[in-house]
VEXTIMI-390785 format. One line per 5 residues: number of its first residue (from 1); for each residue x, y, z of N, C-alpha, C. Coordinates in nm, 3 decimals, decimal comma. Layout:
NUM> X/Y/Z/X/Y/Z/X/Y/Z; ...
***
This chain:
1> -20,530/-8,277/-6,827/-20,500/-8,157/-6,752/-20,561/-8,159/-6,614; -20,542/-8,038/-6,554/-20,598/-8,054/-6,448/-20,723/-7,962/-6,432; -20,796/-8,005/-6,330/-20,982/-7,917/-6,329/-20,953/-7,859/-6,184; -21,051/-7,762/-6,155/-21,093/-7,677/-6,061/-21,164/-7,842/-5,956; -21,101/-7,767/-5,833/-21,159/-7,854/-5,716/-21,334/-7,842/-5,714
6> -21,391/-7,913/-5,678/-21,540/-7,914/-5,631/-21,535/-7,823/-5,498; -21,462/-7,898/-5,422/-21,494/-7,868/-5,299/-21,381/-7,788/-5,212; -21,384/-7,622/-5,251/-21,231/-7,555/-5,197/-21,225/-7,556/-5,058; -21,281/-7,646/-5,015/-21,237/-7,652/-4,854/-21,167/-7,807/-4,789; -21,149/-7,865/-4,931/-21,059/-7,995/-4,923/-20,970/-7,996/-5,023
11> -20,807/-7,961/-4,940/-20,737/-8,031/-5,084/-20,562/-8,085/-4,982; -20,622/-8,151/-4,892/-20,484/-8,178/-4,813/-20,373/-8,251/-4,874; -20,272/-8,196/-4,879/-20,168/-8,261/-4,905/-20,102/-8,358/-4,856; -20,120/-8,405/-4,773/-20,101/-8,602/-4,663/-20,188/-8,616/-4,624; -20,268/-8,743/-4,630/-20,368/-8,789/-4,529/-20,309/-8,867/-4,460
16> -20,373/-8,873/-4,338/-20,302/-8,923/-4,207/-20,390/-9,083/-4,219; -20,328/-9,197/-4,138/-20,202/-9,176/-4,097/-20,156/-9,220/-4,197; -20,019/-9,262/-4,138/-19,889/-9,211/-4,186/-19,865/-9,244/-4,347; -19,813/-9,164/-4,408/-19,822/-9,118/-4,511/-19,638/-9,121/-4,590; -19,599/-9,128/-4,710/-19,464/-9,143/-4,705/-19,453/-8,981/-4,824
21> -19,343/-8,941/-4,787/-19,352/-8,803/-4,854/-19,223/-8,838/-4,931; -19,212/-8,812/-5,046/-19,058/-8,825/-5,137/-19,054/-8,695/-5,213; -18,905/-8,672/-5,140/-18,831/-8,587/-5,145/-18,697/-8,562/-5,206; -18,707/-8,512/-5,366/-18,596/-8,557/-5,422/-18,475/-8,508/-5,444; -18,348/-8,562/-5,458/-18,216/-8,453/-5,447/-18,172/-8,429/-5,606
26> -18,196/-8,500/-5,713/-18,132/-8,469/-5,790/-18,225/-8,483/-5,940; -18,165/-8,592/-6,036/-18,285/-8,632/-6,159/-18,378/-8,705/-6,105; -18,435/-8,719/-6,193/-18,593/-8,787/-6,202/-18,704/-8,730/-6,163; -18,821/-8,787/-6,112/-18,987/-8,687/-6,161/-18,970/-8,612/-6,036; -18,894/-8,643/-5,908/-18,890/-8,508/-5,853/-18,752/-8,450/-5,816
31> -18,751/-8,328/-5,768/-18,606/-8,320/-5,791/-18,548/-8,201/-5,756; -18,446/-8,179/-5,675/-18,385/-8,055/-5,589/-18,285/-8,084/-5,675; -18,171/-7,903/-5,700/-18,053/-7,925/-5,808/-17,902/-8,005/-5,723; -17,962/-8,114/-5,730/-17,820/-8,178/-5,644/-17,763/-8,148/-5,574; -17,637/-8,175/-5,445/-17,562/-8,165/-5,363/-17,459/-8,186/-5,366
36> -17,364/-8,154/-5,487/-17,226/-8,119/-5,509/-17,177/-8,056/-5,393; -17,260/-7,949/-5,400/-17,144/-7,824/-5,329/-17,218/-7,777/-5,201; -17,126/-7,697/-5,110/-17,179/-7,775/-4,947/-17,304/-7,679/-4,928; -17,323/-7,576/-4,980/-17,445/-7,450/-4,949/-17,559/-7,457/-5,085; -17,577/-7,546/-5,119/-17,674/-7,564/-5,251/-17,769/-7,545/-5,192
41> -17,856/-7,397/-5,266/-18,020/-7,440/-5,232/-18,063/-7,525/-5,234; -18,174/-7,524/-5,138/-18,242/-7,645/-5,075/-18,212/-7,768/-5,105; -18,105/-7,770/-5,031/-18,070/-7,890/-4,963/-18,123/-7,931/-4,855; -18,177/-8,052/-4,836/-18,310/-8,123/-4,766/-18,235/-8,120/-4,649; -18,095/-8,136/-4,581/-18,003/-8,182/-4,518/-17,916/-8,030/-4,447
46> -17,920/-7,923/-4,501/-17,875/-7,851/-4,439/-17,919/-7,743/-4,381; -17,863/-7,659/-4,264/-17,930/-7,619/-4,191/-17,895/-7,473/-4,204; -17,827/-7,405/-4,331/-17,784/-7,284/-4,376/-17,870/-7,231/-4,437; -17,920/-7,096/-4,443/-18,038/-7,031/-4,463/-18,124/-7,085/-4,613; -18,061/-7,140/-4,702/-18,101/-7,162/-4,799/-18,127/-7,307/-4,820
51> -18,098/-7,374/-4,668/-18,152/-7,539/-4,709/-18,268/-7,560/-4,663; -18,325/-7,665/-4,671/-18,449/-7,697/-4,608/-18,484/-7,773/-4,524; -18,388/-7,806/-4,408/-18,376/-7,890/-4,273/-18,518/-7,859/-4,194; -18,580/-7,711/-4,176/-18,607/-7,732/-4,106/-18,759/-7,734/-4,176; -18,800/-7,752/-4,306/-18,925/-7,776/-4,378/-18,913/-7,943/-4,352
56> -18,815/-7,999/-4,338/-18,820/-8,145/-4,326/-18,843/-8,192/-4,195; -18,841/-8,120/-4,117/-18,801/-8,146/-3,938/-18,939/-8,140/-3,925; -19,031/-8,079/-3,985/-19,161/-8,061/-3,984/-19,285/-8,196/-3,961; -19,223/-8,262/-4,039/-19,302/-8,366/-4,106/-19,246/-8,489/-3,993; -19,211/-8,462/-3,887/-19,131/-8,521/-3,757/-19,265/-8,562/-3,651
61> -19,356/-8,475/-3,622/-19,466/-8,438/-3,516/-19,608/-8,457/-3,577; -19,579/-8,503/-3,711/-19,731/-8,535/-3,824/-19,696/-8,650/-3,813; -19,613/-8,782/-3,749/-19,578/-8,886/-3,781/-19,582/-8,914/-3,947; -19,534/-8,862/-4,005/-19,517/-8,882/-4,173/-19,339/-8,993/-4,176; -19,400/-9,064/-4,287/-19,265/-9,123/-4,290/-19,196/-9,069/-4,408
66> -19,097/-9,021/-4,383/-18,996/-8,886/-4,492/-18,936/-8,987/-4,547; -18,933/-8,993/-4,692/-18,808/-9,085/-4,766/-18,757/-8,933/-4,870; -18,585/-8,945/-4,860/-18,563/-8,802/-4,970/-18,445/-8,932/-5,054; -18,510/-8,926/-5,184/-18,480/-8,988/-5,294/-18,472/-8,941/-5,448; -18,342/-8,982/-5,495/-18,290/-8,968/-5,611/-18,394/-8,956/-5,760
71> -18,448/-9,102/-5,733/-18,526/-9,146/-5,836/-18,656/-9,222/-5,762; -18,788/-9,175/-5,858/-18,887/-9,279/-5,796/-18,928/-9,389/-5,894; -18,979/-9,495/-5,878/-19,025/-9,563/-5,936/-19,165/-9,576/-5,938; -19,259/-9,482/-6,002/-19,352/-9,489/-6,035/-19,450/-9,567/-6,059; -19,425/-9,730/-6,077/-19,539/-9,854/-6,124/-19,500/-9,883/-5,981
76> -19,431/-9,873/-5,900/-19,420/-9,922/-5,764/-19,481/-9,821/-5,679; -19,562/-9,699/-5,728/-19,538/-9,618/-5,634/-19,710/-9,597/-5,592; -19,760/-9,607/-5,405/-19,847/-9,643/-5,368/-19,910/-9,468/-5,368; -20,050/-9,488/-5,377/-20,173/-9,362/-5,434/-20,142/-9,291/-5,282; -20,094/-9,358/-5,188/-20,140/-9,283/-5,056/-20,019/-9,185/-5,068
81> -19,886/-9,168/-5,139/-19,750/-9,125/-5,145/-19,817/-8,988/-5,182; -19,753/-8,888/-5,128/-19,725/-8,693/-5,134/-19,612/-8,689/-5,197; -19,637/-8,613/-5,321/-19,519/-8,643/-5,376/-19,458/-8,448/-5,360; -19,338/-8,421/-5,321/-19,319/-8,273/-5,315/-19,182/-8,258/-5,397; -19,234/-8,130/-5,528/-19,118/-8,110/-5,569/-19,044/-8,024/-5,579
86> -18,959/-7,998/-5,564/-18,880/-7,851/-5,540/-18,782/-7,797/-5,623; -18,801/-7,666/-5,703/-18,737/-7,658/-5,785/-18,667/-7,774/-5,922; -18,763/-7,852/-5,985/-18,658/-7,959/-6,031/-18,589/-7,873/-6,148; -18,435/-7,935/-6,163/-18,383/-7,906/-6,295/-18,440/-7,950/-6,434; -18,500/-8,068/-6,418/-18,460/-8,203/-6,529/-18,648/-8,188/-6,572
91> -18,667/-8,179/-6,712/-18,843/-8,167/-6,713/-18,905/-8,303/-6,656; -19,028/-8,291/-6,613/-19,123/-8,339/-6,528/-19,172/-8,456/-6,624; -19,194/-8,549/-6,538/-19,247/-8,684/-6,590/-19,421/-8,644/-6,585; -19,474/-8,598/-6,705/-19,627/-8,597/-6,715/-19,680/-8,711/-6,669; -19,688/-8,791/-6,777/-19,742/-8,888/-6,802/-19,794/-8,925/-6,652
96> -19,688/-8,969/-6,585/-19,611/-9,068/-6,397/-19,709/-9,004/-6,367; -19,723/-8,852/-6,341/-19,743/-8,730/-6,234/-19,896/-8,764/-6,237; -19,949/-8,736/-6,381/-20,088/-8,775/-6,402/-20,173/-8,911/-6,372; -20,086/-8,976/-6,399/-20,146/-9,110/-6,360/-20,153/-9,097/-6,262; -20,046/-9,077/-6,161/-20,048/-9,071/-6,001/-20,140/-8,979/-5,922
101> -20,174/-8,848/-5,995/-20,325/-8,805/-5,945/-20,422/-8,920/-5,947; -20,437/-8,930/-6,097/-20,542/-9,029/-6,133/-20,574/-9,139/-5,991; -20,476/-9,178/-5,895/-20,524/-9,293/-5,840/-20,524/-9,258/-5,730; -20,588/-9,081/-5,686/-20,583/-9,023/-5,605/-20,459/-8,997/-5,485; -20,349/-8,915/-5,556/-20,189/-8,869/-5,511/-20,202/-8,754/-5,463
106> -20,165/-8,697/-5,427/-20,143/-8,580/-5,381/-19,956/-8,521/-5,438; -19,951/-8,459/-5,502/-19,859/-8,350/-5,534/-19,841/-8,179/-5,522; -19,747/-8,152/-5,499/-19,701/-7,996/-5,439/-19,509/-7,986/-5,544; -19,587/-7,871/-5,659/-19,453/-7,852/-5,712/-19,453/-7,686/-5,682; -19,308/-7,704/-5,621/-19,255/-7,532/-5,572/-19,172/-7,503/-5,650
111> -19,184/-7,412/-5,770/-19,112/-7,399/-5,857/-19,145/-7,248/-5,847; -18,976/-7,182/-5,902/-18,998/-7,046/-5,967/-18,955/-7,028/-6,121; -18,818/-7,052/-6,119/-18,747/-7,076/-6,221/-18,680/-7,182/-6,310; -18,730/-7,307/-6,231/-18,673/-7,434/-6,256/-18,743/-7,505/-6,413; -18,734/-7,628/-6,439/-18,820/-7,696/-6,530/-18,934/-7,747/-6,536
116> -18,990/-7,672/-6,432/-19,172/-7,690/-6,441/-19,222/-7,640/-6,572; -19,206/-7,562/-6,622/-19,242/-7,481/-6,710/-19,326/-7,556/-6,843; -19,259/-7,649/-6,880/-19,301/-7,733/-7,004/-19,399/-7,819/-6,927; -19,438/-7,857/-6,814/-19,490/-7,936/-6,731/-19,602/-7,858/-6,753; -19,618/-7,778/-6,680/-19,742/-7,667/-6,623/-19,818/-7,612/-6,768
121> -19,720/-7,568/-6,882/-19,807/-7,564/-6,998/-19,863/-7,664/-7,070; -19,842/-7,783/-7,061/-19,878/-7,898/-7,117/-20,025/-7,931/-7,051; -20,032/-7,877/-6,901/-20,147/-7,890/-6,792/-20,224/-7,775/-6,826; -20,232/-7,696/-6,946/-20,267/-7,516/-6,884/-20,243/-7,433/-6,800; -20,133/-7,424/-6,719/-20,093/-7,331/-6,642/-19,995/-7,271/-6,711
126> -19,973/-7,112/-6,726/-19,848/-7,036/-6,742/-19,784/-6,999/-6,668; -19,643/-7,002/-6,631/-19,569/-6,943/-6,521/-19,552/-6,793/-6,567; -19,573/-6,693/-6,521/-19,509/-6,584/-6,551/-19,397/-6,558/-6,410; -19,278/-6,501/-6,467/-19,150/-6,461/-6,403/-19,132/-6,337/-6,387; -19,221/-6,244/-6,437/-19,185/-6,128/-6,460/-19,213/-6,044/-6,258
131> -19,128/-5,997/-6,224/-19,127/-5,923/-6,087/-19,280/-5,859/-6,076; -19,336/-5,922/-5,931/-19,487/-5,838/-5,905/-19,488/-5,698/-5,855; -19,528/-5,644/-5,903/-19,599/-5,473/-5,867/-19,696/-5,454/-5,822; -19,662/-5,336/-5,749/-19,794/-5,308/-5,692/-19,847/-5,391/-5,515; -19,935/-5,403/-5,472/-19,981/-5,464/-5,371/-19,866/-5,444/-5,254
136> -19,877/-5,548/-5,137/-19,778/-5,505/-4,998/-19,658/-5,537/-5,011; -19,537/-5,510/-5,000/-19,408/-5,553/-5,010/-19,337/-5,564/-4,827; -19,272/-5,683/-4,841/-19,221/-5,610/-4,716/-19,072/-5,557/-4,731; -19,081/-5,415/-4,621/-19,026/-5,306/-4,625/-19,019/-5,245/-4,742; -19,085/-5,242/-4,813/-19,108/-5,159/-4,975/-19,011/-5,216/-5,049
141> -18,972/-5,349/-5,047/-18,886/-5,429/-5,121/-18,958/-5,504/-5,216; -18,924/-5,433/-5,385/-18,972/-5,531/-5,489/-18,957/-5,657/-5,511; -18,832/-5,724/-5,463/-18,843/-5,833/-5,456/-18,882/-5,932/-5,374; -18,955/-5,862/-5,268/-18,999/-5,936/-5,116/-19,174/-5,930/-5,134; -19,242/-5,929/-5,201/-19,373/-5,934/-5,216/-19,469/-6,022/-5,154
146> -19,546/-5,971/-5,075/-19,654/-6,032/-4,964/-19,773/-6,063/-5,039; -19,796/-6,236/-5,038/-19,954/-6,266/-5,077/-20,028/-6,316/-4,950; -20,130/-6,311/-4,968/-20,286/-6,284/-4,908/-20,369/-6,395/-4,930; -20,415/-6,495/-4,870/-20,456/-6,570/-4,902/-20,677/-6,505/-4,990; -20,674/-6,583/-5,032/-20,827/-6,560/-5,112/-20,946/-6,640/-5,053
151> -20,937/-6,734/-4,972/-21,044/-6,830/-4,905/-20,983/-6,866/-4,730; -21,067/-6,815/-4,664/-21,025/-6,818/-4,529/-21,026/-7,020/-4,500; -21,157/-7,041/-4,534/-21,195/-7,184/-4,504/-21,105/-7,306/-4,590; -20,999/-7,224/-4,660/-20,926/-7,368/-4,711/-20,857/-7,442/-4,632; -20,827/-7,563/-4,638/-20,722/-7,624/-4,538/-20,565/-7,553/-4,563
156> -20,523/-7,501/-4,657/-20,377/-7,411/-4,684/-20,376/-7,294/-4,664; -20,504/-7,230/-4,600/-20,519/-7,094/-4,539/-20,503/-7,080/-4,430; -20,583/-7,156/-4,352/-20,636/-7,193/-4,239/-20,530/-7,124/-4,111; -20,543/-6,989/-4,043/-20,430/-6,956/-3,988/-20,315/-6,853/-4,013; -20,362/-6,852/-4,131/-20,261/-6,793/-4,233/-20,302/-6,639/-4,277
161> -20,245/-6,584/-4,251/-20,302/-6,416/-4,288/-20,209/-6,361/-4,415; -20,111/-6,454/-4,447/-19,975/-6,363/-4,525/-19,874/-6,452/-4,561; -19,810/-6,463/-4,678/-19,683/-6,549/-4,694/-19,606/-6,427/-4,762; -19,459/-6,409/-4,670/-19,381/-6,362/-4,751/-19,304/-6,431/-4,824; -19,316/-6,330/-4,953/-19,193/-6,444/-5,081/-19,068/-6,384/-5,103
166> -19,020/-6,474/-5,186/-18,851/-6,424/-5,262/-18,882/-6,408/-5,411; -18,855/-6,307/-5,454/-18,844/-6,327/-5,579/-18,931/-6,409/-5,674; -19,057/-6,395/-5,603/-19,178/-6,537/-5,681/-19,193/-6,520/-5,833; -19,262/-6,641/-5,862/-19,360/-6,615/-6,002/-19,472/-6,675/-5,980; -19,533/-6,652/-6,088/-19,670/-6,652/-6,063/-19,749/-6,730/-6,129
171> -19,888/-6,738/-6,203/-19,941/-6,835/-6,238/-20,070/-6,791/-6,342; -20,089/-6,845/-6,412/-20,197/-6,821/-6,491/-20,267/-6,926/-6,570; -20,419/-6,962/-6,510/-20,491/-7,067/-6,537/-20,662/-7,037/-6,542; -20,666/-7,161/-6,575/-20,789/-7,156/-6,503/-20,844/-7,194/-6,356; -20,751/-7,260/-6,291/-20,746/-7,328/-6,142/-20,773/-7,194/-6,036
176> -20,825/-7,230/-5,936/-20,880/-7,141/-5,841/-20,740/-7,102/-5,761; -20,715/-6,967/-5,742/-20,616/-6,944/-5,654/-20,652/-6,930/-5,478; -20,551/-6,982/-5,442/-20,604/-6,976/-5,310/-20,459/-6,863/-5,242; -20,373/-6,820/-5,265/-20,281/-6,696/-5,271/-20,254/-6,594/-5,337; -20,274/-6,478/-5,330/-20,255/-6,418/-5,454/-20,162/-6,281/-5,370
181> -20,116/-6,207/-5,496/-20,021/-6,096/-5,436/-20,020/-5,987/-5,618; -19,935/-5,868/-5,566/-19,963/-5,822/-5,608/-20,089/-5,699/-5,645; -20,017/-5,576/-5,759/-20,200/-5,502/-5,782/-20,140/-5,482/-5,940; -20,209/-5,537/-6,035/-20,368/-5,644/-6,038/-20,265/-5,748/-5,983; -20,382/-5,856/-5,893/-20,373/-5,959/-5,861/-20,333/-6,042/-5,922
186> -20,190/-6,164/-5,868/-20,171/-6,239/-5,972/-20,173/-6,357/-5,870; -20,142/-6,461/-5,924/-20,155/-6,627/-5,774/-20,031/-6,655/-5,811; -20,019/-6,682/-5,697/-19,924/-6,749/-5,641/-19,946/-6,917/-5,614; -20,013/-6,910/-5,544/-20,049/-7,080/-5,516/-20,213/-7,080/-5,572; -20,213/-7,174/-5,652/-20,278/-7,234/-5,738/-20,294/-7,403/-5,674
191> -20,494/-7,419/-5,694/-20,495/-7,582/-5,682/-20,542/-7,638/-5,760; -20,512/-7,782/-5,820/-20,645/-7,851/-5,883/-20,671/-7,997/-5,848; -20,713/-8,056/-6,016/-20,768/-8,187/-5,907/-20,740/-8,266/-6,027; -20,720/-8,415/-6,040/-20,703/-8,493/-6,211/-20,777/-8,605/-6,102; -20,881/-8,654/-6,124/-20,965/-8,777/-6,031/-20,983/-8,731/-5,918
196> -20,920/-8,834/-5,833/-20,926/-8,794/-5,693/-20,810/-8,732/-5,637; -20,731/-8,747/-5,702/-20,601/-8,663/-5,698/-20,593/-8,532/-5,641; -20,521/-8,474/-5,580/-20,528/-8,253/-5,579/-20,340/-8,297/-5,609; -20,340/-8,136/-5,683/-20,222/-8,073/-5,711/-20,218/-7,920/-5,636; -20,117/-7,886/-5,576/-20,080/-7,765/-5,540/-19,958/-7,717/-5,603
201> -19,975/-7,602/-5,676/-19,883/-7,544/-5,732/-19,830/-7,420/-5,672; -19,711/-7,390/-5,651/-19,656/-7,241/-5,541/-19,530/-7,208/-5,621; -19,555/-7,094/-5,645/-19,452/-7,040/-5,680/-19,306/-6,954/-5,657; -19,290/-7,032/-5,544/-19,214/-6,962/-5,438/-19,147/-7,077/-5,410; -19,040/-7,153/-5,420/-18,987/-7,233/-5,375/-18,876/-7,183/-5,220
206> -18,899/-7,040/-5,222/-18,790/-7,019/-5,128/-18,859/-7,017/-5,017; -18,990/-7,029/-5,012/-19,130/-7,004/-4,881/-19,101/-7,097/-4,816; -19,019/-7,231/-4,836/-18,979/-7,341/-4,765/-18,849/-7,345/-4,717; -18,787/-7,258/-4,775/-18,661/-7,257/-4,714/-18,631/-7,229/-4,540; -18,555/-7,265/-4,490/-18,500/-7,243/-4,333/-18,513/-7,068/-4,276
211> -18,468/-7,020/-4,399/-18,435/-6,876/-4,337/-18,592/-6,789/-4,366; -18,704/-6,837/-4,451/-18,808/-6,786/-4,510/-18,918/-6,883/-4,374; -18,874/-7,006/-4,338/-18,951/-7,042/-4,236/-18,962/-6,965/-4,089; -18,849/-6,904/-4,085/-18,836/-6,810/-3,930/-18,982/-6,690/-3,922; -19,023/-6,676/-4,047/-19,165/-6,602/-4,060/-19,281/-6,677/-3,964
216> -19,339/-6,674/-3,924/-19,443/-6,745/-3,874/-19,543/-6,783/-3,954; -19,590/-6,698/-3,992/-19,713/-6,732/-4,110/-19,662/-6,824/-4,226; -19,535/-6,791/-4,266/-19,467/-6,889/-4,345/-19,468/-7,047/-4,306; -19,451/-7,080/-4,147/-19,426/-7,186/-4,100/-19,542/-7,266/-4,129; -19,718/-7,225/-4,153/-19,807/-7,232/-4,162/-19,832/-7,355/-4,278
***
């Protein structure tokens, strides 16, 4: 499973330099719900409110080298690799994922509703789905719920006063939250650690989207 960080003021998700980020479109350990049809959420490739062109355009000015791929091959796959997953359909390769902390990886799964689920309980995390109450909404919209970060000094805070979400879920562990929303407080983004490894868990996959990036604090 995964443990509470030592040190909550380190848990970067690429170390520089350059770094290869895989980004997946369909099956395997990571994985966006394919590109059949021309307006599919997050689609890495399009530039319609619900793709994620411009979360990828990002990683342009970090000199990161972007590979967005189908399938990974895991015994080939080097410790320095960020692995980011988004929404996958298809359940999560434990075993891969863990090992690949183990040899100090860095992973980020943005899931709300997808097949994390059997993943994250197998790790001790629970997803709860159920709509947040309570706390800031924007424009008093239940389904638009504003989290707050919990540690100014993290590197995923840093800047950051607010993420608005879509329709999030949430999280329940033992892992330190570093987002939370809601009254009572629930997290949103969750970190941990398996070796030298960190995992970031967010429950908002739409916080990356094109039309959720026009936020500023979002862009963060």
């Amino acid at each position: 499973g995964l443990e509470a960080e030592s040190h909550l003021g380190y848990s970067p998700l690429v170390r520089l330099p350059i770094v290869t980020i895989f980004v997946s479109l369909a099956a395997g350990a990571l994985c966006f719900p394919g590109l059949a049809q021309a307006q599919l959420d997050y689609d890495p490739q399009s530039r319609e409110w619900n793709g994620l062109r411009s979360f990828v355009e990002q990683a342009t000015p970090l000199d990161l080298e972007l590979e967005v791929r189908n399938e990974v091959d895991y015994a080939t796959l080097d410790p320095r690799t960020s692995l980011i997953i988004v929404y996958p359909t298809v359940e999560l390769d434990r075993p891969s994922l863990m090992a690949h902390l183990r040899q100090g990886g860095r992973v980020l799964i943005a899931d709300d509703f997808g097949r994390s689920d059997e993943f994250l309980e197998r790790i001790g995390v629970t997803r709860d789905e159920s709509p947040v109450t309570g706390g800031l909404h924007f424009r008093n919209r239940e389904q638009l719920p504003i989290a707050a970060p919990t540690h100014e000094d993290h590197v995923l805070t840093i800047g950051v006063r607010r993420l608005l979400t879509n329709h999030p879920a949430t999280f329940e562990s033992e892992l330190p939250p570093v987002f939370v929303t809601g009254e009572p407080e629930r997290a949103l983004v969750v970190i941990g650690a398996n070796g030298e490894g960190r995992m970031i868990l967010l429950g908002d996959p739409s916080v990356l989207i094109n039309n959720m990036l026009e936020v500023r604090s979002n862009q963060q």
